[in-house]
Each structure stands twice: as structure tokens, then as C-alpha cells.
MDTraj code that builds the backbone (N, CA, C; nanometers):
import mdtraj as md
import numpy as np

residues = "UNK UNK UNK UNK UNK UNK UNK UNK UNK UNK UNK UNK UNK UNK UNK UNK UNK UNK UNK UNK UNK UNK UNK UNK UNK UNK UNK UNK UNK UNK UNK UNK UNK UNK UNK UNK UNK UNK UNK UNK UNK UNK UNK UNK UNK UNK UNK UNK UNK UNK UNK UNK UNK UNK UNK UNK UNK UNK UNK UNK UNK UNK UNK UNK UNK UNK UNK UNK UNK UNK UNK UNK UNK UNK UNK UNK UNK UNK UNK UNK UNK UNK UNK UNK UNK UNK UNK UNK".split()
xyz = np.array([
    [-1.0849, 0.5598, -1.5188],
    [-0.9664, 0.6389, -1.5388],
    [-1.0004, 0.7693, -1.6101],
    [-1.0815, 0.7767, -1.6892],
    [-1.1367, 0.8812, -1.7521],
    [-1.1758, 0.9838, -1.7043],
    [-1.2748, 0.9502, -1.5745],
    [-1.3527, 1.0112, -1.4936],
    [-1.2554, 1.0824, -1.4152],
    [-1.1097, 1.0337, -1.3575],
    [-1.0516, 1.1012, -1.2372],
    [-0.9556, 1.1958, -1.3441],
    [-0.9615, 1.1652, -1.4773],
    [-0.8635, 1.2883, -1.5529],
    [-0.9998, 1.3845, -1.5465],
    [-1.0836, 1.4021, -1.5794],
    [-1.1856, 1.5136, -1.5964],
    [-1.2132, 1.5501, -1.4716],
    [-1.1944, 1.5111, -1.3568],
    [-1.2393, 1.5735, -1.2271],
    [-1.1188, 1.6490, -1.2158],
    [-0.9573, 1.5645, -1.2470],
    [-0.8413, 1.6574, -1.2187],
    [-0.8386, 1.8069, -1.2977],
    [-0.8839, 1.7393, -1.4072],
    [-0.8703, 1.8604, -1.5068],
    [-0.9458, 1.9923, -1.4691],
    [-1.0923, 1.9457, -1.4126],
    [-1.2189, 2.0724, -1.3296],
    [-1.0938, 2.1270, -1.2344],
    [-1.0771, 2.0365, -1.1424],
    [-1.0404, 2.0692, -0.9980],
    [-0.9081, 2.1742, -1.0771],
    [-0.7924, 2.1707, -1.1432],
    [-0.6829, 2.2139, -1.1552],
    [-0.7329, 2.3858, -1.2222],
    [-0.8446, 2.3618, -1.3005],
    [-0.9274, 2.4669, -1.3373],
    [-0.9206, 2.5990, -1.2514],
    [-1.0004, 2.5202, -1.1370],
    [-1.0266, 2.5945, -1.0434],
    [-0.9416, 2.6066, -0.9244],
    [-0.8021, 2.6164, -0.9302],
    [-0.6871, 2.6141, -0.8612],
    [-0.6624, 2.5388, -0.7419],
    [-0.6716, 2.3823, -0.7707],
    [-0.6370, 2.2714, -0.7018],
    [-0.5848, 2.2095, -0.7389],
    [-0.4451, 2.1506, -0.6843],
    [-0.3804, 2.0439, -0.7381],
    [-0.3660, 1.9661, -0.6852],
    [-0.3302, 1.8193, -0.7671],
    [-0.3548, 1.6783, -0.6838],
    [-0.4223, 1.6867, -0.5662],
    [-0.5098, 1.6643, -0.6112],
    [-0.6267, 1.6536, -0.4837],
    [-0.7046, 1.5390, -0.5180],
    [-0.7347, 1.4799, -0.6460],
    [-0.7781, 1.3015, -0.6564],
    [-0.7188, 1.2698, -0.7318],
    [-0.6834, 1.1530, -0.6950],
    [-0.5525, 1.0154, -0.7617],
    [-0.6632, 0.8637, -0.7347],
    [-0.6394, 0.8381, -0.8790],
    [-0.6936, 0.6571, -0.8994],
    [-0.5707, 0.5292, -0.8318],
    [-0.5986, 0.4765, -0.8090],
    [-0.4821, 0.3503, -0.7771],
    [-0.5527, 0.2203, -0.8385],
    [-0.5062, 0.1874, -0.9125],
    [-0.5414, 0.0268, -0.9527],
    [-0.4813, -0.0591, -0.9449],
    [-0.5175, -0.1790, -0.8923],
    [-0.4667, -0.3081, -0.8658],
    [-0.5091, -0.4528, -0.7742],
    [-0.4798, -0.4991, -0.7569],
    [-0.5431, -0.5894, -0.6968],
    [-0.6057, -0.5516, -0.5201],
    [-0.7058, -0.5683, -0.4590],
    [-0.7144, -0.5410, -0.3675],
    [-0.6221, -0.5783, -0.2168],
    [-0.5788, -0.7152, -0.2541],
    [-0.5091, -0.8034, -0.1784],
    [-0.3371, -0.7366, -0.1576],
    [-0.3202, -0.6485, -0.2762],
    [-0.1773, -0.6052, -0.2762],
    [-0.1930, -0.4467, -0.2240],
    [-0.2635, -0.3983, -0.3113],
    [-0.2705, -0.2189, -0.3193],
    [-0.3856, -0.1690, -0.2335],
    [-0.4594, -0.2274, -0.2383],
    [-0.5910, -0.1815, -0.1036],
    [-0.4967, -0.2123, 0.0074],
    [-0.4472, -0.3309, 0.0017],
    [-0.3832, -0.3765, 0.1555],
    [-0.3063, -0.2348, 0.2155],
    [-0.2363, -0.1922, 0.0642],
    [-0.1079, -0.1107, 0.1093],
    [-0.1518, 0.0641, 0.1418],
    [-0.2636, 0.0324, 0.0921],
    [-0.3172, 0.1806, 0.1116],
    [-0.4253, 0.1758, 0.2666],
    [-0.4622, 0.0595, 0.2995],
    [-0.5499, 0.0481, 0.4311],
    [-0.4163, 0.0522, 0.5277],
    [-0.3302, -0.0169, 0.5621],
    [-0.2305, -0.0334, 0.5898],
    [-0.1218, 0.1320, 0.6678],
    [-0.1129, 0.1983, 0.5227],
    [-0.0688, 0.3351, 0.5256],
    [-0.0898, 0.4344, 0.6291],
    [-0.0259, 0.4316, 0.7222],
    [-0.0429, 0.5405, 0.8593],
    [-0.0473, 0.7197, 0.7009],
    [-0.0009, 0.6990, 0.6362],
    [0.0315, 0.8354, 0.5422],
    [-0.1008, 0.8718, 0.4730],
    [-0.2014, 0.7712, 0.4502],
    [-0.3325, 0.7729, 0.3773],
    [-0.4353, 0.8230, 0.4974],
    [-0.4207, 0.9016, 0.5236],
    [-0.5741, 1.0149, 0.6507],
    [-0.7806, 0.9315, 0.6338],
    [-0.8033, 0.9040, 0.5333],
    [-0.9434, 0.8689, 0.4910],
    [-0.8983, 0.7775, 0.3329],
    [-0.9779, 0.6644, 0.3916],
    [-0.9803, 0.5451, 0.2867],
    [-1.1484, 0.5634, 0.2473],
    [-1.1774, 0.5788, 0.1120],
    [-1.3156, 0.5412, 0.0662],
    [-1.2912, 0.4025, -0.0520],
    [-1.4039, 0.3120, 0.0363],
    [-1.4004, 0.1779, -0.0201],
    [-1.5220, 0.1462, -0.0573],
    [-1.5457, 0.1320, -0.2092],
    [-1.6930, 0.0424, -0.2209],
    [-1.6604, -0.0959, -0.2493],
    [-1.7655, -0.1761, -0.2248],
    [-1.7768, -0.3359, -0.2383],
    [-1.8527, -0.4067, -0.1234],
    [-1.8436, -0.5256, -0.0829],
    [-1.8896, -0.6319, -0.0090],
    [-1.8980, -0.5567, 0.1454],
    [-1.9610, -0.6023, 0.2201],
    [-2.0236, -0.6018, 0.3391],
    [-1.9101, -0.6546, 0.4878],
    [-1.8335, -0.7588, 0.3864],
    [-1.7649, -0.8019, 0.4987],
    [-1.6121, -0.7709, 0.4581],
    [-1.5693, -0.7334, 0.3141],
    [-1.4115, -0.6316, 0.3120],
    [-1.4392, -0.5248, 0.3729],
    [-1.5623, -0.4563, 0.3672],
    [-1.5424, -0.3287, 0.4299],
    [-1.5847, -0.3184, 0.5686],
    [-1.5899, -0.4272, 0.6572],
    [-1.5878, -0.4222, 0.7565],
    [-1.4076, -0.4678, 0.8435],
    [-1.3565, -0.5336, 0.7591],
    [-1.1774, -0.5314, 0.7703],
    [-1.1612, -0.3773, 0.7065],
    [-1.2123, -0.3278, 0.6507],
    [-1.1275, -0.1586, 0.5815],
    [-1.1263, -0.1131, 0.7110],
    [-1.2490, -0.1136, 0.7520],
    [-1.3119, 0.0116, 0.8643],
    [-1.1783, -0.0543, 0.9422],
    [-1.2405, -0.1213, 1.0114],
    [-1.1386, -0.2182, 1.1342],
    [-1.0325, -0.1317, 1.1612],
    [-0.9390, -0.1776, 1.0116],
    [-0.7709, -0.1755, 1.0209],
    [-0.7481, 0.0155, 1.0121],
    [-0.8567, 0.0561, 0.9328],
    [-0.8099, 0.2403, 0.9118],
    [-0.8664, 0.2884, 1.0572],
    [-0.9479, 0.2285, 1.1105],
    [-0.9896, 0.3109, 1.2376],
    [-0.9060, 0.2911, 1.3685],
    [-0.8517, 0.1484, 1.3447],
    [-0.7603, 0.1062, 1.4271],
    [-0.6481, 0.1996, 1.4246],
    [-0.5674, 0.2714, 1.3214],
    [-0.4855, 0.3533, 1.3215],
    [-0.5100, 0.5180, 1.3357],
    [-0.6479, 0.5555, 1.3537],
    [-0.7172, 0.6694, 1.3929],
    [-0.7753, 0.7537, 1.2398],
    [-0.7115, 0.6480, 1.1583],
    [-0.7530, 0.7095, 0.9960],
    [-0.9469, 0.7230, 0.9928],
    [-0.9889, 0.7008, 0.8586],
    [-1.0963, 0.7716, 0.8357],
    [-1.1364, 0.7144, 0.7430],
    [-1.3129, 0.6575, 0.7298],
    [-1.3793, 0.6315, 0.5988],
    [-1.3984, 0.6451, 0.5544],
    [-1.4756, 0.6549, 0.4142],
    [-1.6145, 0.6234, 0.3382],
    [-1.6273, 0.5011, 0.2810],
    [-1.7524, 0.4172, 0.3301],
    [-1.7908, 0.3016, 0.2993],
    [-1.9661, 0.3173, 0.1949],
    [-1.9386, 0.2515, 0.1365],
    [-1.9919, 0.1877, 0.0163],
    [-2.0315, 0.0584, 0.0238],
    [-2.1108, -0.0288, 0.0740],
    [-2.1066, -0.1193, 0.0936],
    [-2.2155, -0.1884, 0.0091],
    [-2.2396, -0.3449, -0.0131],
    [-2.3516, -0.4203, -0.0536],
    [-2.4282, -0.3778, -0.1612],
    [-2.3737, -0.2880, -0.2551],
    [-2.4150, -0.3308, -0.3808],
    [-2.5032, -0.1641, -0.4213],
    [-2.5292, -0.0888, -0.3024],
    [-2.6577, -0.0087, -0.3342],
    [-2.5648, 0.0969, -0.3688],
    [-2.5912, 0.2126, -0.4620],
    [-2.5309, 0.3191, -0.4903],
    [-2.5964, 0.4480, -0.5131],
    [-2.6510, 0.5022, -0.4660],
    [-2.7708, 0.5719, -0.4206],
    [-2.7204, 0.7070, -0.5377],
    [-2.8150, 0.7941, -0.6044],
    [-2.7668, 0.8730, -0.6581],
    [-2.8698, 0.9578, -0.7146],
    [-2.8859, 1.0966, -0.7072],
    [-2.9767, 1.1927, -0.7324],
    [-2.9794, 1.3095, -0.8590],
    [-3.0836, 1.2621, -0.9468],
    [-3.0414, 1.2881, -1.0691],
    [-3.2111, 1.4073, -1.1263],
    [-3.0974, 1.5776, -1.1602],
    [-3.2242, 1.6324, -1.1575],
    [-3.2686, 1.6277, -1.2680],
    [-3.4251, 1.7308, -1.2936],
    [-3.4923, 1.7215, -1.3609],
    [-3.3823, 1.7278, -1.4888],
    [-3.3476, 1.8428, -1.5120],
    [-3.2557, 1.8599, -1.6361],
    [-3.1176, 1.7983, -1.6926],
    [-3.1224, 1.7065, -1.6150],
    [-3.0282, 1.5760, -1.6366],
    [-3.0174, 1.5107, -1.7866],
    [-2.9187, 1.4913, -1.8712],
    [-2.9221, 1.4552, -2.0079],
    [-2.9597, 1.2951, -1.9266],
    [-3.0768, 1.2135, -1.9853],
    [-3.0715, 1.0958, -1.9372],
    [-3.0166, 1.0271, -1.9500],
    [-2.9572, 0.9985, -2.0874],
    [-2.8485, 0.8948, -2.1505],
    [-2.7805, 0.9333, -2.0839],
    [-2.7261, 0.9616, -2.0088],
    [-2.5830, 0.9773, -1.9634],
    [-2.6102, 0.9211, -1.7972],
    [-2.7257, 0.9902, -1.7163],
    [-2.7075, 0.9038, -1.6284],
    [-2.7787, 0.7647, -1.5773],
    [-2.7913, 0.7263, -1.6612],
    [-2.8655, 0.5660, -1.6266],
    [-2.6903, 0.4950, -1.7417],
])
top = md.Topology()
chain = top.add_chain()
for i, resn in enumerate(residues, 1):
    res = top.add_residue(resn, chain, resSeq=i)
    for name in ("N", "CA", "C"):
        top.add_atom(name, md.element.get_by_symbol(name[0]), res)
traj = md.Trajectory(xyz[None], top)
């Protein structure tokens, strides 16, 4: 939650508004309702191998759009001048 106030806060900076929103809740209720959503254009889902093969399914089935995250790996590129504590 922290993270999507400081991205809003950059982004609004630099004259964008609502452009990322968090949703929390159970997946079974609020993922459902947001995979579901003809109004939601691109669903990005991380987790398991085989929910995000029902994400894809049901958003592509309606002509919507991904990003998948799948099985655990989270790949991420960290440069030389990187404070380290911060990204490990």
C-alpha cells in the first residue's frame, strides 16, 4: 500500500492522475470481480501457474489483456549504484 501511494504521488507530480489503484481482498471475491469486468482493459496477475492460467483464459476470452507473473520467479535488474539495502 505504501508503494502505490509513492508511485501515485511521482505519477501526480508529473501530471497524471489515477493512473494506479491497489485492490485488496480475497482473490476468490475481488480478483474474480476484476477478471470478470468487461470495464477492466489489462489484468496483471502474479502467483501460481495454474490461477494464472484461468486469469489469462477468462480476460482473453473477453478480448481484455495481461500481465502474468507466474511460479514464483520475479526477475529484477538492479544497477551498479543501487543503495543495496533497499533492494535485496
Amino acid at each position: 500500500m505504501a508503494l502505490t501511494k509513492i508511485v501515485a504521488a511521482v505519477l501526480k507530480a508529473n501530471g497524471f492522475n489515477s493512473v494506479v489503484t491497489l485492490v485488496s481482498g480475497r482473490g476468490s471475491t475481488v480478483g474474480q470481480a476484476i477478471v470478470d469486468d468487461k470495464r477492466v482493459p489489462l489484468v496483471s496477475f502474479t502467483g501460481s501457474t495454474s490461477v494464472g492460467k484461468m486469469v489469462s483464459e477468462k480476460v482473453h476470452g473477453r478480448f481484455g489483456r495481461t500481465i502474468l507473473e507466474l511460479g514464483g520467479n520475479n526477475a529484477a535488474i538492479i544497477c551498479a549504484d543501487a543503495d543495496l539495502e533497499i533492494a535485496f
